[in-house]
N, C-alpha and C positions, 0 to 999 in steps of 0.2 A: 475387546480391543482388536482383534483377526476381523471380526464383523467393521469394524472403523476402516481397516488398513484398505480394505477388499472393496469397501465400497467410493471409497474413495483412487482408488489403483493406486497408493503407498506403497512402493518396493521395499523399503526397511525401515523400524525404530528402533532407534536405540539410549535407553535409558542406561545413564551413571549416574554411580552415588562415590561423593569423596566424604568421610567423615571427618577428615582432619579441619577441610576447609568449611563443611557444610554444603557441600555442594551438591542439588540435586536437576540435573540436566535431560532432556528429551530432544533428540536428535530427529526428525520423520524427513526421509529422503522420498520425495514422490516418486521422479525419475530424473532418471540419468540418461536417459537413451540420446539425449543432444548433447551430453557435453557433463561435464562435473557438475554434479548440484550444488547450484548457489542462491543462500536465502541468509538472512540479517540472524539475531538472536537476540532472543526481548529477554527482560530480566524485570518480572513481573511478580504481583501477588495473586494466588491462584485461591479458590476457594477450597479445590481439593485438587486431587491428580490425575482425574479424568477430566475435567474443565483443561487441565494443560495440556495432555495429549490430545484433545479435541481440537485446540487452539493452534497446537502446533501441526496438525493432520491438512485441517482444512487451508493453512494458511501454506503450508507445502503444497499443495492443489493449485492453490494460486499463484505460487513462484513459478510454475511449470509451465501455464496457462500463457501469465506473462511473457515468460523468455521465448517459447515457442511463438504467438505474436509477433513478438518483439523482433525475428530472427534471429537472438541469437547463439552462439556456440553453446551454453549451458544449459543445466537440466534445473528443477525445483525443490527447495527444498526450506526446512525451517528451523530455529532453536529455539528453545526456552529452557530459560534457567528459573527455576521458582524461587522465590525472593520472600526470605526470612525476614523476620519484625529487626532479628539483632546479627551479625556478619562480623566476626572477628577483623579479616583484614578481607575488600572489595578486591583486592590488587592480586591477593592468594587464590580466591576463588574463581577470578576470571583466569587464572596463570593456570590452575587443575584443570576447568575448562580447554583450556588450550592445549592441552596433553592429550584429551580428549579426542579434538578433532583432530591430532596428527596421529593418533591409534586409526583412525577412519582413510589413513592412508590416500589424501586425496582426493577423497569420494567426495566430499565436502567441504565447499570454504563460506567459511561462518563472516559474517556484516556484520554492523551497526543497526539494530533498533530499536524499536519502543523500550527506554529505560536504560538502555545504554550507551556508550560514551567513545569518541575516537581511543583516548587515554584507555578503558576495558579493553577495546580492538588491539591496543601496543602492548599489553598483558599476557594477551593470548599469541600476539606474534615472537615470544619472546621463547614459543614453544611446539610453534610450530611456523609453514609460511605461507598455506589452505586460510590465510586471512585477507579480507580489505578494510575500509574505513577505517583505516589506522592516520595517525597525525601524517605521518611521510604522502600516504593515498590521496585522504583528504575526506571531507563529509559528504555524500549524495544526499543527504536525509532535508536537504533546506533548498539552497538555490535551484541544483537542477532535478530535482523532481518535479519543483513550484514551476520552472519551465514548461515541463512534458503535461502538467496540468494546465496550465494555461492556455498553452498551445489546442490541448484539447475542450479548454470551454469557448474558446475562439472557435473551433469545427463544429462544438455543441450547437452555438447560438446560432450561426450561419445554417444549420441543417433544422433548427427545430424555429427560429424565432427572421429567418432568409436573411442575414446579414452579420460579418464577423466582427462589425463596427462594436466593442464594448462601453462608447463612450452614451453617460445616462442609462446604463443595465442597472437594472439591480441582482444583486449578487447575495447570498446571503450564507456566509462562513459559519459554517458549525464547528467550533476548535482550532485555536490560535496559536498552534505549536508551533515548531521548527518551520515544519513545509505550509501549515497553514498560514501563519505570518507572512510568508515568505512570496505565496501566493498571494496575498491581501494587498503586500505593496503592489506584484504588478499590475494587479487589475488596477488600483488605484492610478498606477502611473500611465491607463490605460483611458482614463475618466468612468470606470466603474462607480456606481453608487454601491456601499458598503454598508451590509447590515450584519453584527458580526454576535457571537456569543461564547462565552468559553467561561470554565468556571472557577478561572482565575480571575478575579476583576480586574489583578495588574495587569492581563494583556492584553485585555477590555479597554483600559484607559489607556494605554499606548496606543494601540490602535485610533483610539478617538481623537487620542493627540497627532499623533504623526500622520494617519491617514483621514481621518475626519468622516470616521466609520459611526455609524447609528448605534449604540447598543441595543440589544433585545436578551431578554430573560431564558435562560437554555430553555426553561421547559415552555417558551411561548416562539421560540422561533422555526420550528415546521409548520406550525401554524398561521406566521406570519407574510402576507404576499411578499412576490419575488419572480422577478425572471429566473435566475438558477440557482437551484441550492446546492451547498458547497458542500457537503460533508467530509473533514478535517481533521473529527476523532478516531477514537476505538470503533470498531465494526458493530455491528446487530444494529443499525440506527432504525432501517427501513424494513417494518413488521407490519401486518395487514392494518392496526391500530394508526400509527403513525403518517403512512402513507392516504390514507381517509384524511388525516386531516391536512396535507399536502396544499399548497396556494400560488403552484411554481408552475412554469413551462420546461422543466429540463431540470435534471440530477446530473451535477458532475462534481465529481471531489475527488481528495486523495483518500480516504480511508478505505481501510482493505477492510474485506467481506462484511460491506453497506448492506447487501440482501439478507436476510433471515434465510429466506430459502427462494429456489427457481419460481415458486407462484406469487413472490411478492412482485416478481418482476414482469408476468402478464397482469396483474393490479393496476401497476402503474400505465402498462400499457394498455390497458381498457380507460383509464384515465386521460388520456392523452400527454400524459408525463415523459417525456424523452430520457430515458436512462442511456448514462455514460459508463458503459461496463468496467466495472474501479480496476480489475489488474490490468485495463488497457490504456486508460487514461493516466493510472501513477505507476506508472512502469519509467519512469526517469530515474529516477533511482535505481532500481537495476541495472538500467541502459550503464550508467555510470559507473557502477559497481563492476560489472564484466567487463568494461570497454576496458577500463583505468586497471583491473588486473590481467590484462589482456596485452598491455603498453600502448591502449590505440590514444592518438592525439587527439586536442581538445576540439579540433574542428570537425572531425568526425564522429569524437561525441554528440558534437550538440546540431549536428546535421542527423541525426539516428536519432533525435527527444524532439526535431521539430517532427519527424515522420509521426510521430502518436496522432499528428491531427488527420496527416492523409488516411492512416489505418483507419481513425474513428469514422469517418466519412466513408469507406467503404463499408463496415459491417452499419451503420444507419442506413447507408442506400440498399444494401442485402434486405435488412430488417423491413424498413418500409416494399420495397417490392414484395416480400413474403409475409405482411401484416404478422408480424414476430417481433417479441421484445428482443433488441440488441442484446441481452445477457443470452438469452440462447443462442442465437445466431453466433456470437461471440466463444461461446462454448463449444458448440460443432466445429467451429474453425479450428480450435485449439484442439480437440481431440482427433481431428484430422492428421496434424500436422506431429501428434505425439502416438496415435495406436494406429494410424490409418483408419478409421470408421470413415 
Protein backbone atom coordinates (compact mmCIF):
# COMPACT_ATOMS: atom_id res chain seq x y z
CA UNK A 1 0.00 0.00 0.00
CA UNK A 2 3.25 2.62 1.00
CA UNK A 3 4.71 1.21 -2.37
CA UNK A 4 0.96 2.72 -4.15
CA UNK A 5 1.01 5.95 -2.12
CA UNK A 6 4.76 6.68 -3.03
CA UNK A 7 4.54 5.90 -6.39
CA UNK A 8 1.98 7.72 -7.15
CA UNK A 9 3.14 11.00 -4.67
CA UNK A 10 -0.39 10.31 -2.30
CA UNK A 11 0.12 12.46 0.68
CA UNK A 12 -2.57 10.41 2.82
CA UNK A 13 -5.18 7.51 3.03
CA UNK A 14 -7.52 7.25 5.03
CA UNK A 15 -9.64 4.17 5.52
CA UNK A 16 -13.08 4.07 7.97
CA UNK A 17 -15.12 1.53 8.96
CA UNK A 18 -18.55 2.23 10.65
CA UNK A 19 -20.20 -1.00 11.77
CA UNK A 20 -23.59 0.24 12.70
CA UNK A 21 -24.08 1.46 9.16
CA UNK A 22 -21.78 -0.79 7.21
CA UNK A 23 -19.83 1.54 6.11
CA UNK A 24 -16.55 0.84 4.52
CA UNK A 25 -14.75 4.20 3.20
CA UNK A 26 -11.24 5.09 1.47
CA UNK A 27 -10.35 8.69 1.53
CA UNK A 28 -6.54 9.08 -0.87
CA UNK A 29 -5.65 12.86 -0.58
CA UNK A 30 -2.86 13.30 -3.49
CA UNK A 31 -2.17 16.83 -2.61
CA UNK A 32 -3.09 19.75 -1.26
CA UNK A 33 -0.32 21.94 -1.93
CA UNK A 34 -2.95 24.24 -4.23
CA UNK A 35 -5.69 24.44 -2.18
CA UNK A 36 -8.09 21.75 -0.08
CA UNK A 37 -8.29 18.56 -2.02
CA UNK A 38 -11.24 18.13 -3.93
CA UNK A 39 -12.52 14.86 -5.76
CA UNK A 40 -16.29 13.35 -6.08
CA UNK A 41 -16.88 9.86 -4.15
CA UNK A 42 -18.13 6.68 -5.98
CA UNK A 43 -19.97 4.28 -4.16
CA UNK A 44 -19.14 1.21 -6.14
CA UNK A 45 -18.73 -2.71 -6.00
CA UNK A 46 -15.18 -3.69 -5.51
CA UNK A 47 -13.92 -7.07 -6.05
CA UNK A 48 -11.69 -6.73 -3.06
CA UNK A 49 -9.98 -3.77 -1.21
CA UNK A 50 -7.02 -3.32 -2.95
CA UNK A 51 -8.91 -2.91 -6.50
CA UNK A 52 -10.58 0.16 -4.14
CA UNK A 53 -7.58 1.71 -2.88
CA UNK A 54 -6.12 1.31 -6.29
CA UNK A 55 -9.13 3.09 -7.82
CA UNK A 56 -9.24 5.48 -5.49
CA UNK A 57 -5.03 6.24 -5.70
CA UNK A 58 -4.85 6.60 -9.13
CA UNK A 59 -8.03 8.58 -9.54
CA UNK A 60 -6.79 11.08 -6.72
CA UNK A 61 -3.61 11.52 -9.29
CA UNK A 62 -5.91 12.54 -11.57
CA UNK A 63 -7.95 15.10 -9.55
CA UNK A 64 -4.60 16.80 -8.88
CA UNK A 65 -3.41 16.63 -12.47
CA UNK A 66 -6.67 18.27 -13.43
CA UNK A 67 -7.06 21.13 -11.02
CA UNK A 68 -3.35 22.09 -11.44
CA UNK A 69 -4.34 22.42 -15.32
CA UNK A 70 -7.21 23.64 -14.90
CA UNK A 71 -5.75 26.60 -12.63
CA UNK A 72 -7.53 26.17 -10.02
CA UNK A 73 -7.26 27.01 -6.16
CA UNK A 74 -7.62 23.23 -5.03
CA UNK A 75 -5.56 20.20 -4.51
CA UNK A 76 -6.77 16.31 -5.71
CA UNK A 77 -8.13 13.92 -4.27
CA UNK A 78 -10.80 10.89 -4.13
CA UNK A 79 -13.54 8.66 -2.23
CA UNK A 80 -14.86 5.36 -2.35
CA UNK A 81 -17.29 3.86 -0.46
CA UNK A 82 -17.47 0.03 -1.17
CA UNK A 83 -21.06 -0.92 -1.89
CA UNK A 84 -22.52 -4.06 -0.23
CA UNK A 85 -25.13 -6.49 -2.17
CA UNK A 86 -27.65 -5.43 1.10
CA UNK A 87 -27.51 -1.52 3.03
CA UNK A 88 -29.78 -1.20 5.78
CA UNK A 89 -30.51 2.51 5.42
CA UNK A 90 -28.30 4.51 2.00
CA UNK A 91 -29.27 7.83 3.98
CA UNK A 92 -27.22 6.45 7.36
CA UNK A 93 -24.38 5.45 5.54
CA UNK A 94 -23.83 8.50 3.47
CA UNK A 95 -24.69 10.61 6.89
CA UNK A 96 -21.44 8.19 8.76
CA UNK A 97 -19.61 9.12 5.67
CA UNK A 98 -20.12 12.51 6.34
CA UNK A 99 -18.88 12.50 9.85
CA UNK A 100 -16.04 11.23 8.27
CA UNK A 101 -14.99 13.89 6.11
CA UNK A 102 -15.55 16.71 8.79
CA UNK A 103 -13.09 14.57 11.19
CA UNK A 104 -10.65 15.39 8.00
CA UNK A 105 -11.06 18.92 9.07
CA UNK A 106 -11.26 20.42 5.75
CA UNK A 107 -8.61 18.74 4.10
CA UNK A 108 -11.24 17.42 1.98
CA UNK A 109 -14.51 18.13 0.24
CA UNK A 110 -16.17 15.22 -1.02
CA UNK A 111 -18.66 15.43 -4.73
CA UNK A 112 -20.87 13.53 -6.54
CA UNK A 113 -19.73 10.39 -8.51
CA UNK A 114 -20.01 7.35 -10.20
CA UNK A 115 -22.99 5.78 -8.05
CA UNK A 116 -23.92 8.64 -6.32
CA UNK A 117 -26.52 11.06 -5.97
CA UNK A 118 -27.19 14.99 -5.25
CA UNK A 119 -29.72 13.47 -2.35
CA UNK A 120 -26.06 11.14 -0.89
CA UNK A 121 -24.23 14.79 -1.12
CA UNK A 122 -27.41 16.46 1.26
CA UNK A 123 -26.64 13.33 3.63
CA UNK A 124 -23.49 14.02 4.12
CA UNK A 125 -23.91 17.92 4.33
CA UNK A 126 -26.06 17.27 7.13
CA UNK A 127 -22.75 16.61 8.94
CA UNK A 128 -20.47 18.39 7.65
CA UNK A 129 -20.16 21.62 5.07
CA UNK A 130 -16.29 20.09 3.26
CA UNK A 131 -19.27 19.08 0.63
CA UNK A 132 -20.69 20.11 -3.05
CA UNK A 133 -23.08 18.46 -5.51
CA UNK A 134 -25.57 18.75 -3.07
CA UNK A 135 -29.52 19.76 -4.41
CA UNK A 136 -28.83 23.67 -3.11
CA UNK A 137 -25.14 23.47 -5.50
CA UNK A 138 -26.51 21.59 -8.22
CA UNK A 139 -25.15 18.48 -10.46
CA UNK A 140 -21.70 19.06 -12.57
CA UNK A 141 -21.84 15.36 -13.44
CA UNK A 142 -24.21 16.14 -16.80
CA UNK A 143 -24.40 19.37 -18.52
CA UNK A 144 -21.30 21.17 -17.73
CA UNK A 145 -18.75 18.63 -17.92
CA UNK A 146 -20.68 17.55 -21.45
CA UNK A 147 -19.66 21.34 -22.15
CA UNK A 148 -15.82 21.19 -21.23
CA UNK A 149 -15.85 17.87 -23.43
CA UNK A 150 -17.19 19.20 -26.18
CA UNK A 151 -15.57 22.17 -26.35
CA UNK A 152 -12.54 19.94 -26.31
CA UNK A 153 -13.58 17.49 -29.31
CA UNK A 154 -14.12 20.86 -31.14
CA UNK A 155 -10.06 21.71 -30.39
CA UNK A 156 -9.58 17.78 -31.01
CA UNK A 157 -11.10 17.80 -34.53
CA UNK A 158 -9.53 21.28 -35.59
CA UNK A 159 -6.03 20.11 -34.48
CA UNK A 160 -6.03 16.49 -35.69
CA UNK A 161 -8.78 16.30 -38.74
CA UNK A 162 -7.90 20.90 -39.58
CA UNK A 163 -11.40 22.03 -38.77
CA UNK A 164 -13.79 22.61 -35.79
CA UNK A 165 -16.77 22.29 -38.13
CA UNK A 166 -18.50 19.02 -36.33
CA UNK A 167 -21.23 19.06 -38.81
CA UNK A 168 -21.07 15.02 -40.76
CA UNK A 169 -18.22 13.96 -38.11
CA UNK A 170 -18.59 10.82 -36.88
CA UNK A 171 -18.49 10.52 -33.50
CA UNK A 172 -18.75 7.35 -31.74
CA UNK A 173 -19.81 7.39 -27.75
CA UNK A 174 -18.72 4.55 -25.72
CA UNK A 175 -21.37 5.03 -22.65
CA UNK A 176 -24.54 6.86 -22.33
CA UNK A 177 -24.63 8.11 -18.75
CA UNK A 178 -25.23 11.46 -17.27
CA UNK A 179 -22.30 13.24 -19.23
CA UNK A 180 -22.26 10.84 -21.88
CA UNK A 181 -26.00 11.61 -23.00
CA UNK A 182 -25.48 14.83 -22.36
CA UNK A 183 -22.58 15.05 -24.64
CA UNK A 184 -24.46 13.03 -27.37
CA UNK A 185 -27.14 15.75 -27.49
CA UNK A 186 -24.62 18.50 -28.20
CA UNK A 187 -22.69 16.94 -30.79
CA UNK A 188 -25.98 16.16 -32.34
CA UNK A 189 -27.32 19.68 -31.97
CA UNK A 190 -23.92 20.21 -33.69
CA UNK A 191 -24.79 18.03 -36.89
CA UNK A 192 -22.51 15.32 -35.49
CA UNK A 193 -23.21 11.77 -37.03
CA UNK A 194 -23.73 9.49 -33.99
CA UNK A 195 -22.61 6.09 -33.48
CA UNK A 196 -23.32 5.35 -29.85
CA UNK A 197 -23.18 1.88 -27.44
CA UNK A 198 -23.88 1.54 -23.83
CA UNK A 199 -25.05 -1.56 -22.23
CA UNK A 200 -28.29 -0.40 -21.33
CA UNK A 201 -30.36 -0.71 -24.63
CA UNK A 202 -32.71 1.84 -22.89
CA UNK A 203 -30.13 4.52 -23.60
CA UNK A 204 -29.53 2.93 -26.84
CA UNK A 205 -32.98 3.50 -27.91
CA UNK A 206 -33.31 7.10 -26.68
CA UNK A 207 -30.57 7.97 -28.22
CA UNK A 208 -31.95 6.54 -31.52
CA UNK A 209 -35.02 8.15 -30.85
CA UNK A 210 -34.22 11.55 -29.76
CA UNK A 211 -30.86 11.95 -31.45
CA UNK A 212 -31.02 9.57 -34.50
CA UNK A 213 -27.82 7.89 -33.24
CA UNK A 214 -26.54 4.53 -35.14
CA UNK A 215 -26.44 1.79 -32.61
CA UNK A 216 -23.38 -0.47 -32.51
CA UNK A 217 -22.76 -3.64 -30.18
CA UNK A 218 -20.29 -2.58 -27.12
CA UNK A 219 -17.92 -5.12 -28.01
CA UNK A 220 -17.85 -4.13 -31.84
CA UNK A 221 -17.49 -0.49 -31.55
CA UNK A 222 -13.54 0.23 -31.08
CA UNK A 223 -13.53 -1.57 -33.93
CA UNK A 224 -15.91 0.22 -35.77
CA UNK A 225 -14.66 3.45 -38.21
CA UNK A 226 -15.05 6.97 -36.89
CA UNK A 227 -13.60 10.29 -36.83
CA UNK A 228 -13.54 10.45 -32.88
CA UNK A 229 -14.11 8.06 -30.38
CA UNK A 230 -15.80 9.02 -27.31
CA UNK A 231 -15.10 7.20 -24.36
CA UNK A 232 -17.98 7.75 -21.71
CA UNK A 233 -17.47 4.84 -19.35
CA UNK A 234 -15.56 3.28 -16.61
CA UNK A 235 -11.77 3.71 -17.24
CA UNK A 236 -9.09 0.74 -18.59
CA UNK A 237 -10.96 1.10 -21.99
CA UNK A 238 -7.55 1.66 -23.93
CA UNK A 239 -4.98 -1.39 -23.43
CA UNK A 240 -2.51 -2.46 -26.18
CA UNK A 241 -5.41 -5.04 -27.39
CA UNK A 242 -7.89 -2.61 -27.93
CA UNK A 243 -6.17 0.28 -29.20
CA UNK A 244 -4.81 -2.46 -32.32
CA UNK A 245 -8.05 -2.59 -33.23
CA UNK A 246 -8.74 1.23 -33.19
CA UNK A 247 -10.51 2.74 -36.88
CA UNK A 248 -10.59 6.49 -35.52
CA UNK A 249 -8.51 9.83 -36.20
CA UNK A 250 -8.64 11.01 -32.47
CA UNK A 251 -9.68 9.90 -28.82
CA UNK A 252 -11.62 12.32 -26.84
CA UNK A 253 -14.19 11.39 -24.03
CA UNK A 254 -14.95 11.95 -20.67
CA UNK A 255 -13.97 8.93 -18.86
CA UNK A 256 -11.24 9.08 -16.31
CA UNK A 257 -8.15 6.83 -16.63
CA UNK A 258 -8.98 5.78 -20.59
CA UNK A 259 -5.19 4.64 -20.52
CA UNK A 260 -4.03 1.38 -18.94
CA UNK A 261 -0.77 2.80 -18.72
CA UNK A 262 1.70 5.67 -20.25
CA UNK A 263 2.70 3.11 -23.18
CA UNK A 264 -0.58 2.70 -24.42
CA UNK A 265 -0.56 6.26 -25.06
CA UNK A 266 2.89 6.24 -27.32
CA UNK A 267 0.72 3.00 -29.19
CA UNK A 268 -1.66 5.38 -30.12
CA UNK A 269 0.87 7.74 -31.03
CA UNK A 270 2.71 5.59 -33.33
CA UNK A 271 -0.55 5.04 -34.75
CA UNK A 272 -1.41 8.30 -35.61
CA UNK A 273 -4.34 8.38 -33.09
CA UNK A 274 -4.76 11.89 -31.44
CA UNK A 275 -5.22 11.26 -27.81
CA UNK A 276 -7.21 13.80 -25.75
CA UNK A 277 -5.61 13.56 -22.37
CA UNK A 278 -9.23 12.64 -20.21
CA UNK A 279 -8.24 14.79 -16.85
CA UNK A 280 -7.96 17.58 -19.36
CA UNK A 281 -10.62 17.43 -21.57
CA UNK A 282 -13.41 16.33 -18.63
CA UNK A 283 -12.27 18.48 -16.07
CA UNK A 284 -15.76 20.54 -16.45
CA UNK A 285 -16.80 19.16 -13.68
CA UNK A 286 -14.31 20.03 -11.43
CA UNK A 287 -14.23 23.39 -13.07
CA UNK A 288 -17.76 23.54 -11.59
CA UNK A 289 -17.44 21.68 -8.59
CA UNK A 290 -14.69 24.38 -7.19
CA UNK A 291 -16.00 27.44 -9.02
CA UNK A 292 -19.74 26.91 -7.35
CA UNK A 293 -18.01 26.00 -3.74
CA UNK A 294 -15.94 28.94 -4.20
CA UNK A 295 -19.46 31.31 -4.89
CA UNK A 296 -17.91 32.23 -8.37
CA UNK A 297 -20.89 33.11 -10.82
CA UNK A 298 -22.12 31.18 -13.65
CA UNK A 299 -20.44 33.27 -16.33
CA UNK A 300 -17.17 32.69 -15.10
CA UNK A 301 -17.90 29.24 -14.89
CA UNK A 302 -18.56 28.59 -18.05
CA UNK A 303 -15.88 31.16 -19.40
CA UNK A 304 -13.19 28.72 -17.32
CA UNK A 305 -15.06 24.95 -19.27
CA UNK A 306 -14.79 26.94 -22.58
CA UNK A 307 -10.77 27.46 -21.81
CA UNK A 308 -10.38 23.17 -21.80
CA UNK A 309 -10.18 23.76 -25.62
CA UNK A 310 -7.59 26.58 -25.58
CA UNK A 311 -5.45 24.32 -23.01
CA UNK A 312 -6.01 21.31 -25.28
CA UNK A 313 -4.61 22.96 -28.32
CA UNK A 314 -1.60 24.03 -26.61
CA UNK A 315 -0.36 20.60 -25.10
CA UNK A 316 -1.32 19.05 -28.96
CA UNK A 317 0.80 21.87 -30.43
CA UNK A 318 3.62 21.03 -27.48
CA UNK A 319 2.98 17.30 -28.41
CA UNK A 320 3.34 17.65 -32.23
CA UNK A 321 6.49 20.00 -32.11
CA UNK A 322 8.11 17.40 -29.70
CA UNK A 323 6.65 14.12 -31.61
CA UNK A 324 5.16 13.16 -27.93
CA UNK A 325 1.86 11.66 -27.02
CA UNK A 326 -0.18 14.53 -25.39
CA UNK A 327 -0.77 12.20 -22.24
CA UNK A 328 2.99 12.93 -21.53
CA UNK A 329 3.32 16.27 -22.54
CA UNK A 330 0.24 16.68 -20.44
CA UNK A 331 1.87 14.99 -17.47
CA UNK A 332 4.99 17.06 -17.22
CA UNK A 333 2.80 20.14 -17.34
CA UNK A 334 1.05 18.95 -14.47
CA UNK A 335 3.97 17.95 -12.35
CA UNK A 336 5.45 21.15 -12.98
CA UNK A 337 2.89 23.07 -11.82
CA UNK A 338 2.35 20.51 -8.58
CA UNK A 339 6.40 19.30 -7.52
CA UNK A 340 8.18 21.92 -9.68
CA UNK A 341 10.10 19.04 -11.97
Amino acid sequence: MFALMQSAHVESLHLTVDPVTGLKAIIAIHSSRLGPALGGCRYLAYSDDESAVTDAVRLAQDMSYKAALAGLAVGGAKAVIMRAPHVESRAALFEAFGRCVEQLDGRYITAIDSGTSMADMDCIAQYTRHVTSTTAAGDPSSSHAAMGVFAGIRSTASSRLGSDNLEGLRVAIQGLGKVGFALAQQLHAAGAELLVSDTDPGKVRLAMEQLGAHPVAPEALLSTPCDILAPCGLGGVLNWHSVAQLRCSAVAGCANNQLTNLQVADQLERRGILYAPDYVINSGGLIYMALTHQGAQPEAINLQLLRISERLTGIYAHAQAEKRSPARVSDELAKKLLYGE
